[in-house]
C-alpha positions as CSV (number, residue, x, y, z in Angstrom):
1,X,25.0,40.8,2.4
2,X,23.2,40.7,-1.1
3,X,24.0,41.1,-4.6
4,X,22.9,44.0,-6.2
5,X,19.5,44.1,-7.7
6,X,18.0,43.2,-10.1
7,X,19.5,40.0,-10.4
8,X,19.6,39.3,-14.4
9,X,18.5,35.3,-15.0
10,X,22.1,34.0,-14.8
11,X,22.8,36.3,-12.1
12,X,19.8,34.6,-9.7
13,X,20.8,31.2,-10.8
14,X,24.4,32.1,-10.1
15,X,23.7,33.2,-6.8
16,X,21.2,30.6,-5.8
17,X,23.3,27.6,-6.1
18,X,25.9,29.1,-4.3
19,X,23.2,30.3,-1.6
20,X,21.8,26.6,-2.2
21,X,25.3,25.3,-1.4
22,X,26.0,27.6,1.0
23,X,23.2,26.7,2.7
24,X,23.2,23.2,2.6
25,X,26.5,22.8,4.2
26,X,25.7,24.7,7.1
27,X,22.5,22.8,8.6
28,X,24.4,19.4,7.5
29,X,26.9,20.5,10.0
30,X,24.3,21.7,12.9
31,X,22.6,18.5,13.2
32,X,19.5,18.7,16.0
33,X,20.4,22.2,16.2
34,X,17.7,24.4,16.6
35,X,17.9,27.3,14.2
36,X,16.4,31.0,13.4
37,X,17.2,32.8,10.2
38,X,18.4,35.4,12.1
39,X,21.4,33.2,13.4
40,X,21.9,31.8,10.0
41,X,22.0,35.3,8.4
42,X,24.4,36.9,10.7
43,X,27.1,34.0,10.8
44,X,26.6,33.5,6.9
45,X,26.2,36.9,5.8
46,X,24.0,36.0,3.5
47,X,20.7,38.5,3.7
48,X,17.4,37.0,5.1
49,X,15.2,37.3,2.4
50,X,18.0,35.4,0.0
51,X,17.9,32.5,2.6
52,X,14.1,32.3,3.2
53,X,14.2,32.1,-0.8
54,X,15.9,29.2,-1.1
55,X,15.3,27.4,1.7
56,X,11.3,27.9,-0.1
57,X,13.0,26.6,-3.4
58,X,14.6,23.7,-1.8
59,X,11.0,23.2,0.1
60,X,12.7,23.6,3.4
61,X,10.3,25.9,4.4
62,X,7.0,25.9,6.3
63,X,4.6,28.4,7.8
64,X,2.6,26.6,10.9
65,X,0.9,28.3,13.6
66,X,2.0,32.1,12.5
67,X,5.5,31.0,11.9
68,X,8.0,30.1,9.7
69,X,9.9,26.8,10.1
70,X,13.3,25.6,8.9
71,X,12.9,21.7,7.6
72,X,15.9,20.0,7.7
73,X,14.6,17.4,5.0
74,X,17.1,14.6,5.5
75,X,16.3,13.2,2.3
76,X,17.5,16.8,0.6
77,X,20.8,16.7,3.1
78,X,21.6,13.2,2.0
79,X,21.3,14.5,-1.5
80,X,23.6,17.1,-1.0
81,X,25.9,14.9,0.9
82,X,26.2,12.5,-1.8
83,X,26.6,15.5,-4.5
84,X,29.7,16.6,-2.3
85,X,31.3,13.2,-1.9
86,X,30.9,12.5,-5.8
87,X,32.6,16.3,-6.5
88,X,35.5,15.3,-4.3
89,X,37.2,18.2,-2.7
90,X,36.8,21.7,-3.9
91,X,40.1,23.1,-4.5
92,X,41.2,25.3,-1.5
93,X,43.1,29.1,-1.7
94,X,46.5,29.3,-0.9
95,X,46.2,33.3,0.7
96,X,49.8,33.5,1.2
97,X,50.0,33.4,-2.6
98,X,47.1,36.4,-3.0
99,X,48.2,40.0,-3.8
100,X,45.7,42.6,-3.6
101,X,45.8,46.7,-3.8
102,X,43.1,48.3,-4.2
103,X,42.3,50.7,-7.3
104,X,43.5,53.9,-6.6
105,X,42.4,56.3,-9.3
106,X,44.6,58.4,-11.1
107,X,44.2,62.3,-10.1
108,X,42.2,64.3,-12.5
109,X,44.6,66.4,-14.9
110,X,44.5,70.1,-14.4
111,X,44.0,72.1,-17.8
112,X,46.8,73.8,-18.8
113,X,46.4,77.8,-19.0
C-alpha cells in the first residue's frame, strides 16, 4: 500500500523514515539473500515505487546492465544497527488491551411532514 497523494512536506518525511526504517530492518534480517522489489513489496506492503524511492535516497540503488540493483551497503546497515541498539527497544502493543468498532454513521433524519 501507499499513502494518499500528494504527500504534504511533513507527510513525505513522515513516511520516509518509517519506509527508511522499515526498510532497513528487513534486508538486515535477509543477509546474502538475494532480493527483487517485487518480493519486498508484497511481504512489506509497502508500494514499489515508495521502496525504489528510498532505497535511491539511502543510495542503495543501482542501474547496471538494464537493471536495477538492490545494494546492501553494509556501512548503511551498520548504521542502522547501531541507531537501533542506541534507541533500545521500541515499545511493543499489548492487542488484548485494543478496542476497536468501526464508525457506523448515524441514519440520515427524515423531514417531518
Amino acid at each position: 500500500g501507499s499513502p494518499e497523494k500528494p504527500l504534504s512536506d511533513l507527510g513525505l518525511i513522515s513516511y520516509r523514515s518509517y519506509w527508511k526504517d522499515v526498510l532497513l530492518a528487513y534486508l538486515c534480517s535477509r543477509p546474502g539473500t538475494t532480493l527483487s522489489i517485487k518480493d519486498i513489496s508484497q511481504e512489506m506492503a509497502i508500494n514499489s515505487y515508495d521502496i525504489v524511492s528510498t532505497l535511491q535516497a539511502l543510495g542503495m540503488m543501482k542501474y547496471w546492465k538494464g537493471k536495477h540493483i538492490i545494494l546492501k551497503k553494509q556501512d548503511v546497515l551498520e548504521e542502522y544497527e547501531e541507531r537501533v541498539k542506541r534507541r533500545g527497544k521500541m515499545p511493543k502493543i499489548d492487542q488484548s488491551c485494543l478496542k476497536w468498532t468501526p464508525f457506523v454513521p448515524p441514519a440520515p433524519s427524515t423531514p417531518s411532514s
